[in-house]
N, CA, C and O atoms as a Tripos MOL2 file, in Angstrom:
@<TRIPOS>MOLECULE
protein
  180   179    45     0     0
PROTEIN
NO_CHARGES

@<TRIPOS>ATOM
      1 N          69.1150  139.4610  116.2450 N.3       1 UNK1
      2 CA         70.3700  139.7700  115.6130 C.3       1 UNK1
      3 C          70.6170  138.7780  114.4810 C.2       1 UNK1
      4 O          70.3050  137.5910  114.5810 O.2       1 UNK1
      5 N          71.1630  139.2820  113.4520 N.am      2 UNK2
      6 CA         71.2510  138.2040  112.0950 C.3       2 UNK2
      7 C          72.4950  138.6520  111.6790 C.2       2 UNK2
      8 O          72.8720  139.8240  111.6940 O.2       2 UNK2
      9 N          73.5390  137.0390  111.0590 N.am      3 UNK3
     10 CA         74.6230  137.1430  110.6300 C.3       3 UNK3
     11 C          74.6650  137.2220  109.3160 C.2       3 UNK3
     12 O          73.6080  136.6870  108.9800 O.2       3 UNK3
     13 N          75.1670  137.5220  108.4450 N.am      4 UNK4
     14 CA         75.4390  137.0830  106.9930 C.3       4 UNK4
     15 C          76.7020  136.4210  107.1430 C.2       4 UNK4
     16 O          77.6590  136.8230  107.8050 O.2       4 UNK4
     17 N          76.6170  135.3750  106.4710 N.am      5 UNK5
     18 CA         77.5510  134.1540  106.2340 C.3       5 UNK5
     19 C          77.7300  133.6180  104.4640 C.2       5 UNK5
     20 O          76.9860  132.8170  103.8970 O.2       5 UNK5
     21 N          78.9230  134.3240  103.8630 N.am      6 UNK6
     22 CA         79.5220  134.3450  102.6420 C.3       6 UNK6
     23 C          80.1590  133.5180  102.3010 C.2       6 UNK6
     24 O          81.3100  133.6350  102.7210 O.2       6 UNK6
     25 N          79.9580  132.5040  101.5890 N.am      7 UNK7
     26 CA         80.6360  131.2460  101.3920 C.3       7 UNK7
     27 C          81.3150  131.3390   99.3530 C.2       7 UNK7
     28 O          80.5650  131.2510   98.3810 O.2       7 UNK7
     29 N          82.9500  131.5420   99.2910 N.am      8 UNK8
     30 CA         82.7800  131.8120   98.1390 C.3       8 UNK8
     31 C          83.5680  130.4090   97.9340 C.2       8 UNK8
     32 O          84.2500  129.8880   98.8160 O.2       8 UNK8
     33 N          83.3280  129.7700   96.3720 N.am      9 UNK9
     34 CA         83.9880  128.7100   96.0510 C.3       9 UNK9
     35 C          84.4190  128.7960   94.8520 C.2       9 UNK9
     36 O          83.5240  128.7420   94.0090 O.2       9 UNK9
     37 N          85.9490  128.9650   94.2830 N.am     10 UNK10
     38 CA         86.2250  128.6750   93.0990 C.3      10 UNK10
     39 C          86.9170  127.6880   92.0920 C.2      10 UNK10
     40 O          88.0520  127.2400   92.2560 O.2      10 UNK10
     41 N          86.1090  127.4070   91.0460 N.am     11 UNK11
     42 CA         86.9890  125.8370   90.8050 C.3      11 UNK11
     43 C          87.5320  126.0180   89.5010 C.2      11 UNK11
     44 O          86.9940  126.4650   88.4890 O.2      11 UNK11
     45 N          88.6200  125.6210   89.6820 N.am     12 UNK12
     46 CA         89.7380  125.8340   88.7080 C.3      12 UNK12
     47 C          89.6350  124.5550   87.8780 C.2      12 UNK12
     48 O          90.3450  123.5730   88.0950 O.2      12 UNK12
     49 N          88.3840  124.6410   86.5730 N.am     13 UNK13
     50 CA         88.6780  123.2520   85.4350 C.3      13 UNK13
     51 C          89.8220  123.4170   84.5440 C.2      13 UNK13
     52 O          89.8930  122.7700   83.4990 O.2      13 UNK13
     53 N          90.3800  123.9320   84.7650 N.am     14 UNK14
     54 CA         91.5960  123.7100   83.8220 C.3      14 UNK14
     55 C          92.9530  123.2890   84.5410 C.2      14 UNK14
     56 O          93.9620  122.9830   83.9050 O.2      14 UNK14
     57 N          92.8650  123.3070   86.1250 N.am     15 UNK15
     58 CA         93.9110  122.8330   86.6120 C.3      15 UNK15
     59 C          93.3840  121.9170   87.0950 C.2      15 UNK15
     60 O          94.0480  121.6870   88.1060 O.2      15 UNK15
     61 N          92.2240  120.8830   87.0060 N.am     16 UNK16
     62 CA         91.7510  119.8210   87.4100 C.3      16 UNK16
     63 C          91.9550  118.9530   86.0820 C.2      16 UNK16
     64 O          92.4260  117.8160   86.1130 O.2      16 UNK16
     65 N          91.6110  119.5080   85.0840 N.am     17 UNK17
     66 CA         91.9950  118.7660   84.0230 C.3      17 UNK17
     67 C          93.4150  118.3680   83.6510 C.2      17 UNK17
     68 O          93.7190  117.1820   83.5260 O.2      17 UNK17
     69 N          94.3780  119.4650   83.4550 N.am     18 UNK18
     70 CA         95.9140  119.0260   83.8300 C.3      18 UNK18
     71 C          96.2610  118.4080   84.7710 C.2      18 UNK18
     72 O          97.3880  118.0580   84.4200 O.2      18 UNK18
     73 N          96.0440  117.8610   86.1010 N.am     19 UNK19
     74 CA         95.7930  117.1800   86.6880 C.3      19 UNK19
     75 C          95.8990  116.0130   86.6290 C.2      19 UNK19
     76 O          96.8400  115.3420   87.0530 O.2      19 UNK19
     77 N          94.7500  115.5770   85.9890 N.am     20 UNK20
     78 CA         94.0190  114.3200   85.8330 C.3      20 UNK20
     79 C          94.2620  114.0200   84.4570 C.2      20 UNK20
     80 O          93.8170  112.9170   84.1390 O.2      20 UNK20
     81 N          95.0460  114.8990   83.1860 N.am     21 UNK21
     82 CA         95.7260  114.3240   82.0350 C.3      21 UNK21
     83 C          96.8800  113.5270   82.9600 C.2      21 UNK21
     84 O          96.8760  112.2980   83.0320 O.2      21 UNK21
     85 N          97.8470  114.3400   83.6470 N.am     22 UNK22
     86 CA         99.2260  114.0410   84.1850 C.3      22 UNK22
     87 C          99.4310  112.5660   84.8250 C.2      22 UNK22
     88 O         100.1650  111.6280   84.5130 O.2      22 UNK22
     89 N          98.3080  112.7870   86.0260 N.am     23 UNK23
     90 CA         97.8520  111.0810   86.2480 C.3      23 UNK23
     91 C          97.7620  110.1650   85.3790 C.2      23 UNK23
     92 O          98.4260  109.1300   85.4330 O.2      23 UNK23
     93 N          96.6880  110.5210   84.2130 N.am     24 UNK24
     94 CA         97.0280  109.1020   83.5900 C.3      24 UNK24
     95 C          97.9780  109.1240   82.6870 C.2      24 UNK24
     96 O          98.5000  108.0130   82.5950 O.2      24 UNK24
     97 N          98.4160  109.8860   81.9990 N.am     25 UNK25
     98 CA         99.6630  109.5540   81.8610 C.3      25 UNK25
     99 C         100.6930  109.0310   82.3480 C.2      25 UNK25
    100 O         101.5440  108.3300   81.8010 O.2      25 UNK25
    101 N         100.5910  109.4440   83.5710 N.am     26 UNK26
    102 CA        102.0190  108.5770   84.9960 C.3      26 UNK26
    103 C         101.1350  107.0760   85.0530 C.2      26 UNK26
    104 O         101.9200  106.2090   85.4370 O.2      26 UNK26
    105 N         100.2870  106.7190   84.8940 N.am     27 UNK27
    106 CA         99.5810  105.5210   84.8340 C.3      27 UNK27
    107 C          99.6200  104.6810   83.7850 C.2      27 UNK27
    108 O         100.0600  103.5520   83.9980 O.2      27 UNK27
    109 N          99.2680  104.9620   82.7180 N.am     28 UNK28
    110 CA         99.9240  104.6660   81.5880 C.3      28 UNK28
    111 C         101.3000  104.3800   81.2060 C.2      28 UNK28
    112 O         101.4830  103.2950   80.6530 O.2      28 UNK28
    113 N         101.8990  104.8330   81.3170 N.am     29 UNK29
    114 CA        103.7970  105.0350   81.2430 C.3      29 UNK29
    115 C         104.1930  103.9140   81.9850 C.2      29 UNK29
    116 O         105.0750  103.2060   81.4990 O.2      29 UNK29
    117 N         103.4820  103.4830   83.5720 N.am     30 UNK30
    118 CA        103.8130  102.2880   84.5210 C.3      30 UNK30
    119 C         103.6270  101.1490   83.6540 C.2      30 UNK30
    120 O         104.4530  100.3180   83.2780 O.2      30 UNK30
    121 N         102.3460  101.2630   83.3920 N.am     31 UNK31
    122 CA        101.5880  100.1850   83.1070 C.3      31 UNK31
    123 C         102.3080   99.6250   81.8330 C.2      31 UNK31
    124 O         102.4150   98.4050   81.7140 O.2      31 UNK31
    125 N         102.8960  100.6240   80.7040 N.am     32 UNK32
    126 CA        103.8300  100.1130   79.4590 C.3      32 UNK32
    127 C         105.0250   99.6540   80.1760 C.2      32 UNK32
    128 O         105.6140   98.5810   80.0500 O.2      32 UNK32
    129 N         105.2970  100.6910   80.9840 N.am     33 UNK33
    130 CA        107.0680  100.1030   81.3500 C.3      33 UNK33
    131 C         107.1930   98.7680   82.1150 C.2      33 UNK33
    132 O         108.0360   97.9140   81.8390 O.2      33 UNK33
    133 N         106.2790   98.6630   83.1010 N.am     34 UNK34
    134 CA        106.3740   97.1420   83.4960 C.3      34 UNK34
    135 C         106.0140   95.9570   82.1290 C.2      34 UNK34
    136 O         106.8590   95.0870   81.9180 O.2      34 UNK34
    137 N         105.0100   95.9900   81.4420 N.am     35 UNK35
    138 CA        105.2870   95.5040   80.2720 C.3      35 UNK35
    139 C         106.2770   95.4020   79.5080 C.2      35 UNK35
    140 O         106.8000   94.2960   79.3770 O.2      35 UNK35
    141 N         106.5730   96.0610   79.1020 N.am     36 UNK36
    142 CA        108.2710   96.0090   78.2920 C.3      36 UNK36
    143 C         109.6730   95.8810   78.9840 C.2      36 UNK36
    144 O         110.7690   95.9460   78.4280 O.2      36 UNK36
    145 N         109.3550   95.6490   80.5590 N.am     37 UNK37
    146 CA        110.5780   95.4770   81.4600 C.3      37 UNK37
    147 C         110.1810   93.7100   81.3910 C.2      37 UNK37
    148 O         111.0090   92.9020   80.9720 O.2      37 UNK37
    149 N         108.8390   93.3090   81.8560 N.am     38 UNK38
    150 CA        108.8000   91.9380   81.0590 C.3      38 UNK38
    151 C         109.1900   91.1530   80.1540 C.2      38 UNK38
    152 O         109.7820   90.0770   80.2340 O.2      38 UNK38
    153 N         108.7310   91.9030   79.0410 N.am     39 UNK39
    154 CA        109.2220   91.3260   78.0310 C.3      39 UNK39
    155 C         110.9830   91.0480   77.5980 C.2      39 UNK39
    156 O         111.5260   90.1420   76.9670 O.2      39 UNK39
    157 N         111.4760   92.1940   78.2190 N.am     40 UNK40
    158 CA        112.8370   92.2320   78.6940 C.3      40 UNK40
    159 C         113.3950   90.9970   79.2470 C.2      40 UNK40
    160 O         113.9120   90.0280   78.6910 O.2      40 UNK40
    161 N         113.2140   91.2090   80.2220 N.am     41 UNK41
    162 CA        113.5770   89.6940   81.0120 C.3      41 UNK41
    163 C         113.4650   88.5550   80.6160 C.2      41 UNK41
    164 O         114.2510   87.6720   80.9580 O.2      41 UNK41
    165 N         112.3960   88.3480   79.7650 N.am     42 UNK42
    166 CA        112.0950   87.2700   79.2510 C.3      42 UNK42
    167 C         113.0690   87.1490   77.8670 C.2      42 UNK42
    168 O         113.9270   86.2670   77.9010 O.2      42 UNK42
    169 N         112.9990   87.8110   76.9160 N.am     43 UNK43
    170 CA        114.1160   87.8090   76.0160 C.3      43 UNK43
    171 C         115.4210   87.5610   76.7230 C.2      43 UNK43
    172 O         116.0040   86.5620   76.3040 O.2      43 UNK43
    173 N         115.8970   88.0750   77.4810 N.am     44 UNK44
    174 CA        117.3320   88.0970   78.3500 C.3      44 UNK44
    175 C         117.4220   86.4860   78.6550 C.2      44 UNK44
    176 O         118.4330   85.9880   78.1600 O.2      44 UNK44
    177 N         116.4200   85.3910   79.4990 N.am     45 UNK45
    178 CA        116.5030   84.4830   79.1840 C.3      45 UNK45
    179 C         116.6640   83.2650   78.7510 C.2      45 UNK45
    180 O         115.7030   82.4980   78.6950 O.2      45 UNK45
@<TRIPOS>BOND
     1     1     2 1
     2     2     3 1
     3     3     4 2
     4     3     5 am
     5     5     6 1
     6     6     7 1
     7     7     8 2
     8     7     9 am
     9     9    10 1
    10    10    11 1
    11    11    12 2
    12    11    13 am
    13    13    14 1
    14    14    15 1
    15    15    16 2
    16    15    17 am
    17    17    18 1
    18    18    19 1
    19    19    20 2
    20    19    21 am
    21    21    22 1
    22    22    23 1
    23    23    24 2
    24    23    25 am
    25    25    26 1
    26    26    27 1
    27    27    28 2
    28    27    29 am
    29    29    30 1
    30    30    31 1
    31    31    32 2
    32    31    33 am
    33    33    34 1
    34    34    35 1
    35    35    36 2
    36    35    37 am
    37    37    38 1
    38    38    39 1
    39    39    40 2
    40    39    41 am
    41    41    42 1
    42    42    43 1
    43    43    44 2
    44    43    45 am
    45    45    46 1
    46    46    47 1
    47    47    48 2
    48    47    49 am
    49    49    50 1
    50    50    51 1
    51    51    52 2
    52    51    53 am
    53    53    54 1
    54    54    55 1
    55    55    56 2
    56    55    57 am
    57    57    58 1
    58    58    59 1
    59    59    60 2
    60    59    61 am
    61    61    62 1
    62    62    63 1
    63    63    64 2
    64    63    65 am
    65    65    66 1
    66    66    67 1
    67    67    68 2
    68    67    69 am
    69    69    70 1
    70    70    71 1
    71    71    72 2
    72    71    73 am
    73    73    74 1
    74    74    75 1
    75    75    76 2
    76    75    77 am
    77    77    78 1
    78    78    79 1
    79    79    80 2
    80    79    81 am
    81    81    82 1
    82    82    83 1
    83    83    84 2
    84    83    85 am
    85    85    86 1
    86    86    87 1
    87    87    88 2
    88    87    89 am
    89    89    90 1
    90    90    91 1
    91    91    92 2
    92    91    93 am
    93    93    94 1
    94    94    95 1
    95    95    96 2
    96    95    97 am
    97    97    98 1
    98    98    99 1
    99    99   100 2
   100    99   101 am
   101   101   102 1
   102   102   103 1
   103   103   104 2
   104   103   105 am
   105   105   106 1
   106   106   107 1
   107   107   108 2
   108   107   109 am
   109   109   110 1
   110   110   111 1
   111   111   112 2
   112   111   113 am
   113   113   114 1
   114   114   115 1
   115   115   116 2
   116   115   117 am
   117   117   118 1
   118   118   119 1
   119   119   120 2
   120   119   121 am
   121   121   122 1
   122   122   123 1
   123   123   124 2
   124   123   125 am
   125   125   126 1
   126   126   127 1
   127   127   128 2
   128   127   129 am
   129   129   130 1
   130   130   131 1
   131   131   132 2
   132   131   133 am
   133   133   134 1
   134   134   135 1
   135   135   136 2
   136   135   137 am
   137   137   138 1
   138   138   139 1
   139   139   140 2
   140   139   141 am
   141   141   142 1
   142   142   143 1
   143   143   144 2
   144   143   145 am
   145   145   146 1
   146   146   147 1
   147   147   148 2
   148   147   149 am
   149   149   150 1
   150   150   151 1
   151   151   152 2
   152   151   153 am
   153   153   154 1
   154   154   155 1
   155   155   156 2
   156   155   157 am
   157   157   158 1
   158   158   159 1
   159   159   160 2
   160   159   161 am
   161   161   162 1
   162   162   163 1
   163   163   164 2
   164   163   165 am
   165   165   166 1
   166   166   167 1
   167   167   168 2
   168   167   169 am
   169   169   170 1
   170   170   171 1
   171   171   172 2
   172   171   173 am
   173   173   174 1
   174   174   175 1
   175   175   176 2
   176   175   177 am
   177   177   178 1
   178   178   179 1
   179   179   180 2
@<TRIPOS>SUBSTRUCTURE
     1 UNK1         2 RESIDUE 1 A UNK
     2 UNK2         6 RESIDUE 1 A UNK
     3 UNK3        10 RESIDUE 1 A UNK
     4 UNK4        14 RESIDUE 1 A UNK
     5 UNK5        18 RESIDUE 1 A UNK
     6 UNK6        22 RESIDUE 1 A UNK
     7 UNK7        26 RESIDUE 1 A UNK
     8 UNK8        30 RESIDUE 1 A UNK
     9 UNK9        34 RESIDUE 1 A UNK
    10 UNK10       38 RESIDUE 1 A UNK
    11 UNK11       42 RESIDUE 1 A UNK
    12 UNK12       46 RESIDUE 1 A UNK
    13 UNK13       50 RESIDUE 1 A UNK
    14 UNK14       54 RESIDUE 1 A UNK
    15 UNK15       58 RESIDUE 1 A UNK
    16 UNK16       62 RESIDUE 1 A UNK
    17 UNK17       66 RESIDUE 1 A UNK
    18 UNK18       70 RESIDUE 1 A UNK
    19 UNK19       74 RESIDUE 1 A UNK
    20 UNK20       78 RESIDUE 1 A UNK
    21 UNK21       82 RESIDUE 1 A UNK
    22 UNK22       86 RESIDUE 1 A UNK
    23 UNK23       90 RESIDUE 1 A UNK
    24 UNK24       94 RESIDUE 1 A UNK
    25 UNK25       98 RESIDUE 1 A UNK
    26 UNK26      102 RESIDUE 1 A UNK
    27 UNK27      106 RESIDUE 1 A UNK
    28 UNK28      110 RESIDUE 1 A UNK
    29 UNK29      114 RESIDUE 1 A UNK
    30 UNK30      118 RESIDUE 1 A UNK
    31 UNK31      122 RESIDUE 1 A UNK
    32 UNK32      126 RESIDUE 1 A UNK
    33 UNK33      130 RESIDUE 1 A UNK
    34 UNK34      134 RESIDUE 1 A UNK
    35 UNK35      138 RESIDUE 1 A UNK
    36 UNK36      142 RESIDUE 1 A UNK
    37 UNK37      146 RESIDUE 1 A UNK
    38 UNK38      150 RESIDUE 1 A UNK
    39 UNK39      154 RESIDUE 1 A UNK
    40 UNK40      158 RESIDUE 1 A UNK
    41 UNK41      162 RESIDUE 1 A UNK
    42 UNK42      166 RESIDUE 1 A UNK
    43 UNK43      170 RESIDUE 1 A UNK
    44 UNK44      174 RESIDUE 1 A UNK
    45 UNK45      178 RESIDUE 1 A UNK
């Protein structure tokens, strides 16, 4: 007796790429705003 076993996979590069723009952008944006919340404080000073 023999099974067939259908394995389908679909990959969505364009919602992996929006994605992974969005991330670094939210990464970026931290990484300035703690910088310039620094510099903040320090002017305030």
């Amino acid at each position: 007796m023999r099974k067939e076993t259908e394995v389908c996979v679909e990959v969505n590069v364009t919602k992996i790429v929006k994605y992974v723009c969005i991330a670094g952008a939210v990464i970026v944006a931290a990484i300035f705003g703690e910088l310039a919340f620094k510099e903040f404080i320090k002017s305030r000073s």
